[in-house]
C-alpha positions in Angstrom: 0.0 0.0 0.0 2.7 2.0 0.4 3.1 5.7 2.3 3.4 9.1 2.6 7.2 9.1 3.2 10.2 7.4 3.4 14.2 7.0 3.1 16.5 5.7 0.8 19.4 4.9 2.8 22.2 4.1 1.1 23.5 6.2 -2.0 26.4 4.3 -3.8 30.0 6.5 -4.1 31.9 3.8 -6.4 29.2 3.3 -8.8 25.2 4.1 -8.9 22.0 4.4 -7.5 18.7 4.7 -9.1 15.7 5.4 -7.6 12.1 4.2 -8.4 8.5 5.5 -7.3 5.1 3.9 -7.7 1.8 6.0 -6.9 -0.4 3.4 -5.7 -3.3 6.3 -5.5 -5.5 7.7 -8.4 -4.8 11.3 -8.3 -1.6 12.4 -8.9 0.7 13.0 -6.3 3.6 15.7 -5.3 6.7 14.6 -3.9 9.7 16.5 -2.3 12.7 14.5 -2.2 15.9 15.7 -0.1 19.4 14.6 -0.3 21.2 15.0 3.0 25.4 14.8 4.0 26.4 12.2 6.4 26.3 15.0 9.4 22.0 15.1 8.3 22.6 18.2 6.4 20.2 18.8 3.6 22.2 19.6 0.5 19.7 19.5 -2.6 15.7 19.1 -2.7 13.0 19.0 -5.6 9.4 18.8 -5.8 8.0 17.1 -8.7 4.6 15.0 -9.6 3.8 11.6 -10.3 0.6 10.8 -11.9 -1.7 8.3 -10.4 -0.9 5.1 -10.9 2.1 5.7 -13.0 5.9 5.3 -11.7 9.0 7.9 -11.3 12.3 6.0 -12.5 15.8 8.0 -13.0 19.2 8.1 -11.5 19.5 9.8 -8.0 22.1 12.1 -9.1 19.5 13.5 -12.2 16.8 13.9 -9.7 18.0 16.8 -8.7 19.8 20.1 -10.2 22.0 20.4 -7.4 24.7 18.6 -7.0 24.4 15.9 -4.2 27.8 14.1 -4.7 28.4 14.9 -0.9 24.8 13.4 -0.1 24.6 9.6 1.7 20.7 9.4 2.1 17.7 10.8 0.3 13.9 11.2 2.2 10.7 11.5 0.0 7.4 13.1 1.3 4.2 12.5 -0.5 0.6 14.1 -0.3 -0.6 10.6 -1.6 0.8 6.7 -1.1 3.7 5.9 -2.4 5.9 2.7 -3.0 9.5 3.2 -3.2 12.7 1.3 -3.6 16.0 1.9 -5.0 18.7 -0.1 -7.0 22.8 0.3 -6.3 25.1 -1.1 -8.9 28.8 -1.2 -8.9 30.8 1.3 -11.3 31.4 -2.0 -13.7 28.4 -3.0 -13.4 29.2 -6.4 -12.3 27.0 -6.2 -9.4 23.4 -4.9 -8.2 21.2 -4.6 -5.6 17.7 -3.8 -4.5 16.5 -1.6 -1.1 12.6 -0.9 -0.3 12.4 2.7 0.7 12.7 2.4 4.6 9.8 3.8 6.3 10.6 7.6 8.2 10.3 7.1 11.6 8.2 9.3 13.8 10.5 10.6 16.3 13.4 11.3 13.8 10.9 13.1 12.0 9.8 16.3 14.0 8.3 19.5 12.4 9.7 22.1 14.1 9.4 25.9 14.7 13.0 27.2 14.2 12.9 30.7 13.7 10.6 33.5 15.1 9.8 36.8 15.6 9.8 39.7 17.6 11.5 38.1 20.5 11.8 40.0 23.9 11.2 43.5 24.4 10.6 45.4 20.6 10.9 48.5 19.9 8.3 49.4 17.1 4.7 49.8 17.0 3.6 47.6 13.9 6.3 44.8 14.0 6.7 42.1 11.2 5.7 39.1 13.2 6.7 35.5 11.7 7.3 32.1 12.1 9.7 29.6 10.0 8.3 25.6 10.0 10.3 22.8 9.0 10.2 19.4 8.5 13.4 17.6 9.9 12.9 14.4 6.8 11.8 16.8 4.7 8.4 15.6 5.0 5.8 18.4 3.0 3.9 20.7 5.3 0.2 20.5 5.0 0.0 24.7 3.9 -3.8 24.7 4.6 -3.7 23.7 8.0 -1.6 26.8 9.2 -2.9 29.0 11.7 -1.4 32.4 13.1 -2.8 34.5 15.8 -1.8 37.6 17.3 -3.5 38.3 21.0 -6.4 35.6 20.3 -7.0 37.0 17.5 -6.9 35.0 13.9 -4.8 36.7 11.2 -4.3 35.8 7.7 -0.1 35.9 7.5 1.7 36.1 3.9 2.7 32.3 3.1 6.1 31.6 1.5 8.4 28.8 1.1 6.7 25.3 0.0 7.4 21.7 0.8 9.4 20.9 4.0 9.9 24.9 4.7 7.8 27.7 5.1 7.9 31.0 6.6 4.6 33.1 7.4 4.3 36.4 8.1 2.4 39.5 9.1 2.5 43.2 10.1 -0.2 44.6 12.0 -2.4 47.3 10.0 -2.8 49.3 13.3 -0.5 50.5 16.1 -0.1 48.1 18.7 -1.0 49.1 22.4 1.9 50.4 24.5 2.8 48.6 27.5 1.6 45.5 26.8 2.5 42.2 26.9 1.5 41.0 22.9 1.3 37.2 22.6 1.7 35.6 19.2 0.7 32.0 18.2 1.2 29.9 15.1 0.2 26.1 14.5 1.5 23.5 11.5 0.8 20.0 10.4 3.0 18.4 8.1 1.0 15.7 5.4 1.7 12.8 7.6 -0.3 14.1 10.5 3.0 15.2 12.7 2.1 19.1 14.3 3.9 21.7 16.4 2.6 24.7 18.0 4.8 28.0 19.2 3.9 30.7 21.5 6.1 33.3 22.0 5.6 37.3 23.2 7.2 41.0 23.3 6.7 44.0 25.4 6.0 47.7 24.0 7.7 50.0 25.6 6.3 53.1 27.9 6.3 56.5 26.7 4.4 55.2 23.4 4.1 58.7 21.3 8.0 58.7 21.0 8.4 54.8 19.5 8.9 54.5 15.9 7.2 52.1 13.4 9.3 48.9 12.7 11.9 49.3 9.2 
């Protein structure tokens, strides 16, 4: 039956690796790959679609524009179900083998949030308030089911990034009130159900008439 992401684990250095998807699903689905060093830092990534029951075959290296000769394992993340395996041959080509896409594991899997702001005390009356999500296997973050409030109150926050990364944003229309302690909220779920929510909050200084507006 497949699933909605996985890892191929083992990317050949003295010959090939080619990689091989199946959509086991009707619609067609989109799938971010990314190639990660051996430290399980992401290096290259690409987005592309696979029709419903149709297949994805090419090399690992011409997956991707970048270059990934550094990279030792690749994730895939899927908005559909997806069967996946991969086939290492030796530079002769004397010898070959076949892996099943191993299946991402939860817990090595987080979304996180790992950048935000204001932080601590801020200085302006309208500041740009935001919030960076990520996926730590690259798994595809679920864009509609992002929220973003600002003192309990909903807003509708500038969306940009795609797949495993995403940044939202927002500036307040009106001055904020003045000594005040402003509490901003933002919620994510990533396609595979994983979510992660992040409060944070800022003072406004006294002596309000004299603070500027953010840059």
């Amino acid at each position: 039956s497949g699933g909605k992401a996985g890892v191929f684990p083992k990317i050949e250095k003295s010959g090939w690796t080619n990689i091989f998807f199946v959509n086991t699903e009707a619609n067609t689905a989109s799938v971010t790959l990314t190639a990660y060093d051996d430290s399980g830092t992401p290096i290259a990534t690409r987005t592309l679609q696979v029709n419903g029951f149709a297949q994805a075959a090419d090399s690992a290296v011409a997956f991707f524009t970048q270059s990934i000769a550094n990279a030792t394992y690749i994730t895939y993340s899927a908005d559909r179900n997806l069967v996946g395996f991969q086939v290492n041959g030796s530079a002769d080509n004397k010898l070959a083998d076949g892996l099943p896409a191993l299946a991402a594991l939860s817990g090595q899997c987080t979304l996180d949030v790992i950048a935000w702001a204001p932080q601590d005390y801020k200085e302006c009356k309208r500041p740009r308030i935001s919030a960076t999500f990520k996926s730590a296997c690259g798994i595809a973050i679920d864009i509609a089911s992002i929220a973003m409030l600002l003192d309990d109150n909903l807003l509708t926050p500038t969306i940009t990034g795609s797949g495993s990364e995403i940044t939202v944003a927002y500036t307040p229309k009106s001055d904020l009130t003045d000594e005040y302690n402003h509490v901003a909220k933002v919620f994510a779920q990533d396609v595979n159900g994983g979510e992660v929510t992040k409060t944070w909050s800022w003072w406004l200084p006294s002596g309000y008439s004299t603070v500027p507006n953010c840059p």
